[in-house]
C-alpha positions as CSV (number, residue, x, y, z in Angstrom):
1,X,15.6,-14.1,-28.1
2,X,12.6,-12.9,-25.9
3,X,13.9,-15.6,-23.2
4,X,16.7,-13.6,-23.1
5,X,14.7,-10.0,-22.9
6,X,13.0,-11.7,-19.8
7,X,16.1,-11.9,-18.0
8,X,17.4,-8.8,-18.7
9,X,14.6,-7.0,-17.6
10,X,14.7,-8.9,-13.7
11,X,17.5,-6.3,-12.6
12,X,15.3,-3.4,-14.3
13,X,12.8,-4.6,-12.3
14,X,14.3,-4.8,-8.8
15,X,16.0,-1.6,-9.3
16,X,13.0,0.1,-10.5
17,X,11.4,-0.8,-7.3
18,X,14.4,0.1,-5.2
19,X,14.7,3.6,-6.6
20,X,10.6,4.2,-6.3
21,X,11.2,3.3,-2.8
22,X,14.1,6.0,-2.3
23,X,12.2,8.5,-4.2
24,X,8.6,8.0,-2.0
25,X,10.4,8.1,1.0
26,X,11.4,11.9,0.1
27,X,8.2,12.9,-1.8
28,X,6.1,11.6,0.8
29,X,6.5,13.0,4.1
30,X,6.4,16.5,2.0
31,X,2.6,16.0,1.3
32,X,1.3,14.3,4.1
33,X,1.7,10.4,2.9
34,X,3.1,7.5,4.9
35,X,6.5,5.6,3.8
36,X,6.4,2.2,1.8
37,X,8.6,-0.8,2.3
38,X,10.2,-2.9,0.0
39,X,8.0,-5.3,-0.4
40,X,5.4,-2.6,-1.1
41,X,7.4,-0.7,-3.9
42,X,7.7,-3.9,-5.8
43,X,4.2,-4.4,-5.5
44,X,3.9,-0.9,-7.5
45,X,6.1,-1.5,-9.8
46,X,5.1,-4.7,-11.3
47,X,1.9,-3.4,-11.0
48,X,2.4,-0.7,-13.0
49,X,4.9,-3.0,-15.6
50,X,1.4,-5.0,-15.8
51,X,-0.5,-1.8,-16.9
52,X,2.3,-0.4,-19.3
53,X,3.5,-3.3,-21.2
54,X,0.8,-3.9,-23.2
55,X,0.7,-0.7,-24.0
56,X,4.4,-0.7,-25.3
57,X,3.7,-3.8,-27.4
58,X,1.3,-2.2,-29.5
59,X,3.4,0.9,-29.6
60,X,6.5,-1.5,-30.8
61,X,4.1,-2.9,-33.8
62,X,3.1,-0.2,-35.4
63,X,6.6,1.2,-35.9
């Protein structure tokens, strides 16, 4: 079963990335930032699925 939650979370993840890309690419010239890539969004994203997802486990467990 969890083999199964891994691969359905590959296409969350690339989309995830892709629509933090769109969205940065609006937001940031409005305050002064620079644009990211790609490459870069997905580096922020799994970055931040690295920081959340422990968090969501224990969140899971105690309900």
């Amino acid at each position: 079963m969890g083999y199964f939650r891994i691969m359905a979370a590959i296409p969350g993840f690339f989309l995830s990335s892709f629509f933090l890309m769109l969205l940065w690419g609006v937001i940031a010239p409005k305050v002064g930032m620079v644009d990211i890539n790609y490459v870069t969004s997905m580096l922020i994203t799994i970055t931040l699925w690295i920081a959340i997802a422990p968090l969501a486990a224990v969140g899971r467990k105690k309900s």
